[in-house]
N, C-alpha and C positions, 0 to 999 in steps of 0.2 A: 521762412518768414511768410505768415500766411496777411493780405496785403487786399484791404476794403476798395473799391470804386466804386462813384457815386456818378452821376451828373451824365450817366453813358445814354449815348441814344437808344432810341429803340429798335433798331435794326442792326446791332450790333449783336453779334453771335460768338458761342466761346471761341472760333476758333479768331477770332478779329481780333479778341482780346488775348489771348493767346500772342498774336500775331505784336502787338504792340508792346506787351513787354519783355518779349525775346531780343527785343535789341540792348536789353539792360543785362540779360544771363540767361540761366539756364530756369524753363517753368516745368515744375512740379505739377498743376493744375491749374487750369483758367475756366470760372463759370460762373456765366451769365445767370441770376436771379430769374426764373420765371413764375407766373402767377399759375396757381395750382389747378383753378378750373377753366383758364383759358389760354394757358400754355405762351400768351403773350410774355416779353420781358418786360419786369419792372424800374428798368433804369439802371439797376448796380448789380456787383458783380464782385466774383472774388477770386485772386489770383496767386497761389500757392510756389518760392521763391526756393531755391536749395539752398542759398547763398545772401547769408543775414547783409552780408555789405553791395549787395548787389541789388536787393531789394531794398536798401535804403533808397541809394543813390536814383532807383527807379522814381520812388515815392518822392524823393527830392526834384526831380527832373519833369515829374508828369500830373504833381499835385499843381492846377491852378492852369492848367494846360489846357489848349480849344483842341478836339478832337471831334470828327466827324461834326461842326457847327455846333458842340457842347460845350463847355468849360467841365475838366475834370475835379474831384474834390477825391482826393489819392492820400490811404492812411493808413498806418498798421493796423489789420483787424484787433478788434477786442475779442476775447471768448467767448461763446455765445454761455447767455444765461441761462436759466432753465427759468420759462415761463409758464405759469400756472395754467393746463388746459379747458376748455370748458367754453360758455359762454360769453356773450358781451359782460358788460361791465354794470349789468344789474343783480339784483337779487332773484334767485331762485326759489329761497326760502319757502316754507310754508305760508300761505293765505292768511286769511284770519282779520276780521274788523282791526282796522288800524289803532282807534279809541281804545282801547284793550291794553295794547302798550304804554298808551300815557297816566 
């Protein structure tokens, strides 16, 4: 059960996360989001479960939970989508007097 965290401080590191849901079973992978050009964390994280009923009862136990002065918001991951790469969310399009088009 692959298993979203949101609300995590920022000096939390995989292995802390790691750390905190071993008391629920057995972790496949725990890791910390970092931001690409400055290696900071971004607050969330994701933590990879063997054991579909073990990973519930985590997400049950630790969704709404204060950790490290945070409040957790603790969810089953969704699949990541596939997001269109490129640019901001303008036009690249060709130029061209705007009047032309109307």
């Amino acid at each position: 059960m692959n298993i979203f965290i949101a609300g995590l401080s920022y000096q939390i590191n995989d292995a802390d996360l790691k750390e905190l849901f071993e008391e629920y079973g057995t972790i496949s992978s725990a890791k910390i989001i970092t931001d690409r050009d400055t290696g900071r964390s971004k607050g969330y994280g994701f933590v990879e479960m063997e054991d579909d009923s073990e990973g519930q009862r985590a997400i049950e136990e630790l969704n709404g939970a204060e950790y490290d002065g945070r409040t957790l918001s603790v969810s089953v991951a969704r699949p990541r989508t596939e997001r269109p790469r490129g640019g901001g969310g303008y036009n690249r399009g060709g130029g061209g007097d705007r009047r032309e088009r109307y």
